[in-house]
C-alpha positions as CSV (number, residue, x, y, z in Angstrom):
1,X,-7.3,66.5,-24.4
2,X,-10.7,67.3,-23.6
3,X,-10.0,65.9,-19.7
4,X,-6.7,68.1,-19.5
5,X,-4.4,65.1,-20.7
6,X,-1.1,66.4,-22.7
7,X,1.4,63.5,-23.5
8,X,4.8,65.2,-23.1
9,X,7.6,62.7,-23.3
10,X,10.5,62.7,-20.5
11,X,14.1,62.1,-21.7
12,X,16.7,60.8,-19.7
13,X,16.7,58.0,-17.2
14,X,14.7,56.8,-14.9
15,X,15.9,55.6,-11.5
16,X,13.1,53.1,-11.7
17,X,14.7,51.4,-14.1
18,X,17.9,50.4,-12.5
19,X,15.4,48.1,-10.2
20,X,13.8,46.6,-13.1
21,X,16.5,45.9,-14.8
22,X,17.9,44.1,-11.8
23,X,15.0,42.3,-10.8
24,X,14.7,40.9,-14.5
25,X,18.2,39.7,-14.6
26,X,17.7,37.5,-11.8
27,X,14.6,36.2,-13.1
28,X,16.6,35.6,-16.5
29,X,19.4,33.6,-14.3
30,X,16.8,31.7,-12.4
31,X,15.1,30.2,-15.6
32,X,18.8,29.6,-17.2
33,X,19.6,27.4,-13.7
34,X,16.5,25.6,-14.7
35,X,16.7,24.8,-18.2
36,X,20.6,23.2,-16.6
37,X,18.5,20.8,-14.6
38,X,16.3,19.7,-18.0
39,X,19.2,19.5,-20.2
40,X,20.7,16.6,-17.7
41,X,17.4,15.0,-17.1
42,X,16.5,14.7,-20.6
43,X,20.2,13.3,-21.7
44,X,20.1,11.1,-19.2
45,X,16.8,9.6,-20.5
46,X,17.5,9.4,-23.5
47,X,20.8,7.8,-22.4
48,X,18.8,4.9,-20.9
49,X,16.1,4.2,-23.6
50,X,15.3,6.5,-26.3
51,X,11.1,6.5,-25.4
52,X,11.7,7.7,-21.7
53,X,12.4,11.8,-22.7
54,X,8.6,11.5,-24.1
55,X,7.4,9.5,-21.3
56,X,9.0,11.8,-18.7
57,X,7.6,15.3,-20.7
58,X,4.1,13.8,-20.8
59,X,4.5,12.8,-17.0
60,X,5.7,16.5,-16.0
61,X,2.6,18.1,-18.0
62,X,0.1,15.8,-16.6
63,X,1.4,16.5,-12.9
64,X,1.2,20.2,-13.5
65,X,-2.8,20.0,-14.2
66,X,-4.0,20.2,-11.3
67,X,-1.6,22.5,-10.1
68,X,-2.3,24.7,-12.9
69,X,-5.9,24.4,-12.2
70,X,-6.0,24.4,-8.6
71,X,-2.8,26.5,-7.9
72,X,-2.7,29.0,-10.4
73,X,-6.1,29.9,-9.3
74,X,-5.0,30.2,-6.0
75,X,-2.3,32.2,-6.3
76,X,-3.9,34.4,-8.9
77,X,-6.3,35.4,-6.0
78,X,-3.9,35.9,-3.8
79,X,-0.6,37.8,-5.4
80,X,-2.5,41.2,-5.4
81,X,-3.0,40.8,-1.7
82,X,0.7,39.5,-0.7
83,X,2.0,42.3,-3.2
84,X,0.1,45.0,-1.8
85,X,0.7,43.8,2.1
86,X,4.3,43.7,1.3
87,X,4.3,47.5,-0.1
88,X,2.7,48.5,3.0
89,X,4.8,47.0,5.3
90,X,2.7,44.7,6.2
91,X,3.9,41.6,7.4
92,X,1.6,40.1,9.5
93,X,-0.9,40.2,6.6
94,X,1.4,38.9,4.2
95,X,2.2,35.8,6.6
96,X,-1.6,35.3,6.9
97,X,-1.9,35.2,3.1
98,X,1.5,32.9,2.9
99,X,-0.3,30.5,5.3
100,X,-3.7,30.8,3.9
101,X,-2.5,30.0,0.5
102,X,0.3,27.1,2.1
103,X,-3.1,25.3,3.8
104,X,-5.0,25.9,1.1
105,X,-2.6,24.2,-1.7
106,X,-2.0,21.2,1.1
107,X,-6.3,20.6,1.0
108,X,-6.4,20.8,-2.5
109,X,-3.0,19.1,-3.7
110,X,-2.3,16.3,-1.4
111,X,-5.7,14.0,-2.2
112,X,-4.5,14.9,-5.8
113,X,-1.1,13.5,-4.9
114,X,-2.2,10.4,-3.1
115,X,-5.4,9.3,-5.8
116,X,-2.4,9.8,-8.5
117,X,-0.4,7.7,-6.5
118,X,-3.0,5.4,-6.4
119,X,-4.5,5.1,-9.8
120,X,-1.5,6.7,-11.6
121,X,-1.2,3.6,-14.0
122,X,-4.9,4.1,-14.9
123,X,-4.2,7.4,-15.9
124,X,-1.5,6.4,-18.4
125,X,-3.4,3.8,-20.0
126,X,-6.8,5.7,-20.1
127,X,-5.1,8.6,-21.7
128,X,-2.2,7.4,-23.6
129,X,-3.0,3.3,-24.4
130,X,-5.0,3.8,-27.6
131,X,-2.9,3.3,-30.6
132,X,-0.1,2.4,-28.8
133,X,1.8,-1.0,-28.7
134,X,0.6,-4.5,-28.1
135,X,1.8,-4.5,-25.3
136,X,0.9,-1.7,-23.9
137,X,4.5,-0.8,-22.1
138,X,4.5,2.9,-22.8
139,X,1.4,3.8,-21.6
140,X,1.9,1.5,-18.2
141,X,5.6,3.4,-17.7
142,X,4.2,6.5,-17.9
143,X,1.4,6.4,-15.4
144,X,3.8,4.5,-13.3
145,X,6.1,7.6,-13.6
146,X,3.2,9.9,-12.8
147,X,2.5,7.5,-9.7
148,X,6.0,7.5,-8.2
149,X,6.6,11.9,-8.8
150,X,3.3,12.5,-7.6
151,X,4.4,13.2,-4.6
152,X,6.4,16.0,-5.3
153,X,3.0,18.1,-6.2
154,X,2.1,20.1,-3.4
155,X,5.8,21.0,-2.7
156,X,6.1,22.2,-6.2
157,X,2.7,24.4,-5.4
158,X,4.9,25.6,-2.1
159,X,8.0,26.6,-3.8
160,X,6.0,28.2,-6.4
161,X,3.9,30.3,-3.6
162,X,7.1,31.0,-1.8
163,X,8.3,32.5,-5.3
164,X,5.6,35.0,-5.3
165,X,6.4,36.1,-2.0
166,X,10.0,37.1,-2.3
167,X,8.3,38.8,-5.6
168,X,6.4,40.8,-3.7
169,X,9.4,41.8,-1.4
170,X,11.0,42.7,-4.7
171,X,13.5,40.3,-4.1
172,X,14.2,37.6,-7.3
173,X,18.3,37.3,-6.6
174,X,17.1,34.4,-3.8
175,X,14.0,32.8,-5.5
176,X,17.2,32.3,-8.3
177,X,19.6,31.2,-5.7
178,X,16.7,29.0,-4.2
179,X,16.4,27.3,-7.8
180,X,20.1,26.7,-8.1
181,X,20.0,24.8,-4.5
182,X,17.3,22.5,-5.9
183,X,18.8,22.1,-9.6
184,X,21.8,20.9,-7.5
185,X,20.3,18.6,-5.4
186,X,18.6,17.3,-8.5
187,X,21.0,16.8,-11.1
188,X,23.2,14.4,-9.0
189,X,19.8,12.4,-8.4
190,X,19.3,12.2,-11.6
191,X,23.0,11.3,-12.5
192,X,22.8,8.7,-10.0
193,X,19.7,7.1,-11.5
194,X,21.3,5.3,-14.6
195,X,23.6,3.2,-11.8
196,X,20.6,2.1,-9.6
197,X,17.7,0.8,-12.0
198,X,17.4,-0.5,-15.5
199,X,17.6,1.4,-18.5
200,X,13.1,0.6,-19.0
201,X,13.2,2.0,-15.1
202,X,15.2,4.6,-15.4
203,X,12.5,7.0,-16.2
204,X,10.7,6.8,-13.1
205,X,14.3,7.4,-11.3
206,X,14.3,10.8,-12.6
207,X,10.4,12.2,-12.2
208,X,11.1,11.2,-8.2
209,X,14.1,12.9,-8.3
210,X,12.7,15.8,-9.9
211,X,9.7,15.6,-7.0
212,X,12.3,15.5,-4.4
213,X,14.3,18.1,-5.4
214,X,11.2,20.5,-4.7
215,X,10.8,18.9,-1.3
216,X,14.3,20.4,-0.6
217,X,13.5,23.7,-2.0
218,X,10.6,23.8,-0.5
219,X,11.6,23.2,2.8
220,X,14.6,25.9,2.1
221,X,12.6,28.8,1.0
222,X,10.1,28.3,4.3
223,X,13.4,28.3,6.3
224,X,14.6,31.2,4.0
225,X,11.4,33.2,4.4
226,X,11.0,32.7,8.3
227,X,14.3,33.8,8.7
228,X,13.2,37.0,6.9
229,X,9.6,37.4,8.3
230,X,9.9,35.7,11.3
231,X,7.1,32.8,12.5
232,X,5.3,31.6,9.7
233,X,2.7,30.0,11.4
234,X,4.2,26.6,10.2
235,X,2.3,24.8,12.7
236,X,-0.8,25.4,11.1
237,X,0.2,24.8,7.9
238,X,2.1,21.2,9.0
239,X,-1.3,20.8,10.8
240,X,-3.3,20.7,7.8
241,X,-0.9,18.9,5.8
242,X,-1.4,16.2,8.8
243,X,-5.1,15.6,8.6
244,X,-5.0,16.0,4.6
245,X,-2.8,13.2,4.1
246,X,-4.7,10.8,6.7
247,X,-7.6,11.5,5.2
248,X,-6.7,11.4,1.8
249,X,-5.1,7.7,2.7
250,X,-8.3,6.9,4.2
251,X,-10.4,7.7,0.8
252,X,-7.4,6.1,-1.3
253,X,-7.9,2.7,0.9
254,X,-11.7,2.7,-0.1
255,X,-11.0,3.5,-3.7
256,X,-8.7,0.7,-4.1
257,X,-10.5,-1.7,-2.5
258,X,-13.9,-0.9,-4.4
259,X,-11.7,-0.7,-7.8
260,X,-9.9,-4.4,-6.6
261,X,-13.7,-5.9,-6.1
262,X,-14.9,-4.9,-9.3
263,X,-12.0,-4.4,-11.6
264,X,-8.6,-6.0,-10.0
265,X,-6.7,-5.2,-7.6
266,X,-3.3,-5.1,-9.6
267,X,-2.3,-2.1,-11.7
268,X,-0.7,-4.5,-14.2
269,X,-4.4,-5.7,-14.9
270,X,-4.9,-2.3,-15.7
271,X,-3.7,-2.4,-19.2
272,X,-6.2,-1.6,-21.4
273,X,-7.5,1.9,-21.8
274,X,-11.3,0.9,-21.4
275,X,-9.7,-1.0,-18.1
276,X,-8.3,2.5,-16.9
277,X,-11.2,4.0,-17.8
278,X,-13.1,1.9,-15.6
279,X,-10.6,2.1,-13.0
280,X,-10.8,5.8,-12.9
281,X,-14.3,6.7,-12.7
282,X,-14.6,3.7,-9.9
283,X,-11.9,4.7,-7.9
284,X,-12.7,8.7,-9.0
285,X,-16.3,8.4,-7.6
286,X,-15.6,6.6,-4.0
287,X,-12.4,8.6,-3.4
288,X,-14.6,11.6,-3.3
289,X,-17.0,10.5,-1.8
290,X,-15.1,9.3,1.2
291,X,-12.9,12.5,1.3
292,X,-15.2,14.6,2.0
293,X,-16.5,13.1,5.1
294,X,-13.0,12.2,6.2
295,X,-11.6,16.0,5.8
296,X,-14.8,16.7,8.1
297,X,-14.1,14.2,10.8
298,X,-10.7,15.5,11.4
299,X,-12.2,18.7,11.4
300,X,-9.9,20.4,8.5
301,X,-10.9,24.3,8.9
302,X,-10.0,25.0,5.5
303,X,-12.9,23.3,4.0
304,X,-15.6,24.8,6.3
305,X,-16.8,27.2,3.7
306,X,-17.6,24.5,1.4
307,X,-19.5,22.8,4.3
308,X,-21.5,25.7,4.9
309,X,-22.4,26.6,1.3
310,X,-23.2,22.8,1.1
311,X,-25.7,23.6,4.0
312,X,-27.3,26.6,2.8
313,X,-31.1,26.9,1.8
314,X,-32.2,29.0,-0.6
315,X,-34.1,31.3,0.7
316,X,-38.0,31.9,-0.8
């Protein structure tokens, strides 16, 4: 009171609202077409062999780590720009910010991918193999399940950028209608997957089939938005994806061969957690350590602001 404030309530209703209401029914309808997609995959699992519905869970929520590490961070920083740009009418700085955040995912994602791919079996022993069966199958399916989706990381970060996009536009009916293509490219994948491996295989059938079915939404919603907001600047952003992977293939090469010298070269030796263990902080170390230099050789521009705070003397 003392700064002029007096609450004095307004009835009737606002036109604000009308938006709202329709922006949160799309949203609503968007996480109903996902949960369709779930239902299948996990009946299907649990069609095959009873153990692969836990596998697969555990497989989806050790995939999202680094994205909810890495991405969220990133898009957290970014949202309040792209939201603000697209208020403004700004659309060449919102297409800088879609591309900045694109690259950035695709520096930070893809040697995520490919050291998963790698050393995914590691993983699911060093994490899951104590206390579990002699034999040490569950914790071996699961990383293998981890190894085979983890390609579908960086265009799950996409589709989720992309999301946050058409957000800012105030647009969630296609984000929703995005979801529905994916959940049906998905769900006859996943159908599909009981008729082309063996029930204890099964599993891995459906976390690639969930990975691919983000490829096609993610390729969808950059079609989708350039159609709206016209070049993207793809070619950057394909660019970086380029000299990511190679390097990123490059360090993986290195990290399996040091792990092969000193551990074995075959993830089915990899069976024991202290095994994975070993596996991972061998394989962990030189994969870093020959990223970095690779990313530099094929002179990646997003990670030049690491090089030059790596460079920087502290002043007396």
């Amino acid at each position: 009171r003392r700064i002029g404030f007096r609450y004095r309530p307004v009835w009737g209703w606002d036109r604000r609202l009308n938006s709202a209401g329709g922006l949160a029914l799309w949203v609503i309808a968007y996480t109903v077409v996902g949960q369709i997609g779930y239902i299948v995959t996990t009946r299907v699992a649990a069609a095959a062999d009873p153990g692969s519905v836990t596998i697969y869970s555990n497989a989806w929520l050790l995939l999202q780590v680094p994205y909810g590490v890495l991405g969220v961070s990133l898009l957290t920083a970014l949202m309040p720009r792209m939201s603000r740009a697209a208020a403004e009418g700004r659309t060449a700085d919102l297409i800088a910010d879609l591309s900045l955040g694109a690259r950035l995912s695709a520096v930070a994602l893809i040697p995520v991918s490919a050291a998963l791919t790698i050393f995914g079996t590691a993983v699911g022993v060093a994490l899951f193999g104590y206390g579990a069966a002699a034999d040490g199958e569950s914790p071996v399916r699961l990383g293998a399940a981890l190894a085979v989706s983890a390609f579908g990381l960086l265009p799950y970060a996409l589709t989720l950028l992309q999301l946050r996009v058409f957000y800012a536009l105030t647009d969630s009916r296609t984000p929703t209608l995005l979801q529905t293509l994916t959940v049906g490219v998905k769900v006859p994948l996943l159908l599909a997957c009981p008729l082309l491996f063996p029930p204890e295989q099964v599993v891995l059938g459906l976390t690639a089939a969930n990975s691919m079915s983000f490829v096609v939404g993610a390729i969808a919603g950059q079609l989708v938005l350039r159609r709206r907001l016209g070049q993207l600047r793809s070619r950057a952003v394909l660019g970086t994806i380029t000299r990511t992977t190679i390097a990123s293939v490059i360090a993986g090469a290195l990290a399996y061969t040091a792990v092969a010298l000193v551990v074995g070269g075959s993830p089915m030796e990899w069976s024991t957690p202290t095994t994975g263990w070993a596996v991972l902080i061998i394989g962990g170390v030189v994969f870093a350590l020959a990223l970095l230099p690779s990313l530099w050789l094929l002179r990646t521009p997003e990670i030049d602001p690491l090089w030059r705070r790596l460079r920087r003397r502290p002043t007396p």
